[in-house]
N, C-alpha and C positions, 0 to 999 in steps of 0.2 A: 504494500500500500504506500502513496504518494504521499507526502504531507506537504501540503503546497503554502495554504495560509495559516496563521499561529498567530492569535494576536489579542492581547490582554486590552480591555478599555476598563482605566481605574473607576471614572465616573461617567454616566453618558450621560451628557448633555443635551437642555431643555430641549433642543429642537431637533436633535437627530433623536431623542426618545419618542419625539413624538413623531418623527418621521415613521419609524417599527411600526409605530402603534397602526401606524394606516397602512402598512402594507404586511404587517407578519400575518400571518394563520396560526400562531399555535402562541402560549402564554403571553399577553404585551411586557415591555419590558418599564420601568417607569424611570423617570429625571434620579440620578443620582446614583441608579443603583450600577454594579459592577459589570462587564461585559466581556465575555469569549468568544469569537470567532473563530471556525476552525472548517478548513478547508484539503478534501483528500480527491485523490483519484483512486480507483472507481468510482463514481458517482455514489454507485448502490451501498459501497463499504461505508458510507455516513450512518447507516442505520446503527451500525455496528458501536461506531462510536459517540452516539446518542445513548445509546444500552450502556456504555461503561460510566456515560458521566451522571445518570439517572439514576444506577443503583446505586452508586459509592457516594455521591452527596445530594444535597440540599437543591440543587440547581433546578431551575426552571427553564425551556426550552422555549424561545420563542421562532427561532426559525430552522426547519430542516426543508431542504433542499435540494431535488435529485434532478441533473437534468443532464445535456447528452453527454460529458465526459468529467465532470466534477458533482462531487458532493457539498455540500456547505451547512455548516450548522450554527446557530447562535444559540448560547444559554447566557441567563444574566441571574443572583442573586442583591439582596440589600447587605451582604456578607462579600467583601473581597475575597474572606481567605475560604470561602466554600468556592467560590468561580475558582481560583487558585488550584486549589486542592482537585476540583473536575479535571483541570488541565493537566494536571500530572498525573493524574490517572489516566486519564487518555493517550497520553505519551508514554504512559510503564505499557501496556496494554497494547500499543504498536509496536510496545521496543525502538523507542526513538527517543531523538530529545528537541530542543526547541530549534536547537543549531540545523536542524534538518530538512527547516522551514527552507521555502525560496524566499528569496531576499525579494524584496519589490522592485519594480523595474516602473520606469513612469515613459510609456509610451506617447502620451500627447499631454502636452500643457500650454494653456491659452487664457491669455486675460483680453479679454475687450470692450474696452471703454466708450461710453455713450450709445448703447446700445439702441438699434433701428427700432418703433414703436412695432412695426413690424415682424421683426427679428421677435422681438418681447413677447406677442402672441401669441409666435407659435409654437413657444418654448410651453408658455402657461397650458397650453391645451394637455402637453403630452407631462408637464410634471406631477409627482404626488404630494410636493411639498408644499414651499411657500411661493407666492408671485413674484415673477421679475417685469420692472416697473421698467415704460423706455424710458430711455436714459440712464439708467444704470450700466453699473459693470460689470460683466459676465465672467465669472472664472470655469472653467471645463478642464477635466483631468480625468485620462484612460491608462490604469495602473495596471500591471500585470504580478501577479496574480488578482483574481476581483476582488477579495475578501480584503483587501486592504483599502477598499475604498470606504471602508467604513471610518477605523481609525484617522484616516484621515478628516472625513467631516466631524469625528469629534473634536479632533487637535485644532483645526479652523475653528470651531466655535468657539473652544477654548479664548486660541485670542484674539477674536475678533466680532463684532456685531456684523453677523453676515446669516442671509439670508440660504437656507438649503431648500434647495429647488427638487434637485432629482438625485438619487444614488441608487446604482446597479453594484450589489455586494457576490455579485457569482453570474458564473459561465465562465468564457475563453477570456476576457477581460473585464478587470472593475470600470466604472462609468462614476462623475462627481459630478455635478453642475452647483456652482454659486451663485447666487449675486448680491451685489448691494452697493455702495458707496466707493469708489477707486482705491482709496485709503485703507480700508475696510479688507475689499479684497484681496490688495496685495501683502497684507500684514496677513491674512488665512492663506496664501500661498507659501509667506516663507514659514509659517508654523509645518506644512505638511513637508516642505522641504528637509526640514528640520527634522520630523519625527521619522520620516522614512531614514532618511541617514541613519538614524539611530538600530535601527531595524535589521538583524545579519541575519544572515542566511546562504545557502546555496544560490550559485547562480544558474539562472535558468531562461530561452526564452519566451516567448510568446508563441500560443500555436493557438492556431482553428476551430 
């Protein structure tokens, strides 16, 4: 089995919690509480490790994910060290360790400033999030592996008053859109800049 994404979120943040809330199927996760993502190849072997972080702890699941060559899975607790504790369970139980993760790769990053009212439309039609107003700034970012498109719209909100539009957390790449004020936005791109750095892993590329 593959372990592509690995990635701890200490607190999720108001607005990517509620981003879940409208798009999970299974337990919502709420503002504050702690966050795992965790992403394998085969798709199907996700089950598998849903069953290890279920039985061994506290953890509540809010998204599993099977679709045509990854699996993806989030649990979140109001407890760090139970989301914690899930995750090394899940890694004893692979016989892996964290180092095994792929490292993220950031295949497109784009900021664009004073966005066309036009452009702003037809972004609002397809997001689940929040509106982008024209005239604002668009930030968009296609990470590889997906599952770290999450962490990243936590760390952007972290430091930054910025609006979350849309995030795709699994398939063949992650998907971000932002938007908000120029200032705003750029100050949420060098946070993710920042957090991915921090982030080791194998290296790996993108594929189909």
């Amino acid at each position: 089995m593959e372990l592509r994404t690995y990635t701890f979120i200490d607190v999720l943040q108001p607005k990517l919690a509620g981003f879940l809330q409208t798009v999970s199927q299974g337990f919502l996760p709420l503002e504050r509480q702690a966050s795992l993502f965790v992403e394998v190849a085969p798709g199907i072997a996700i089950n598998t490790v849903t069953d290890v972080a279920l039985k061994r702890t506290r953890v509540v699941p809010g998204m599993q994910i099977v679709e045509r060559a990854y699996g993806l899975l989030e649990i979140h607790s109001s407890d760090q060290g139970e989301v914690r504790a899930a995750g090394a369970a899940i890694l004893e139980h692979l016989h892996l360790s964290e180092a095994d993760r792929l490292a993220p790769r950031v295949l497109s990053r784009e900021i664009i400033t004073g966005i066309d009212d036009h452009q702003s439309a037809m972004i609002d039609k397809m997001r689940h999030g929040d509106m982008l107003a024209g005239g604002q700034t668009l930030y968009t970012l296609e990470v590889h592996p997906a599952g770290y498109a999450a962490i990243a719209a936590n760390e952007a909100e972290k430091r930054a008053h910025v609006n979350l539009l849309e995030m795709v957390a699994f398939g063949a790449v992650g998907r971000l859109w932002l938007g908000g004020g120029e200032e705003e936005i750029r100050q949420a791109a060098q946070a993710i800049d920042d957090v991915f750095a921090g982030l080791s892993g194998r290296a790996g590329g993108a594929s189909s």
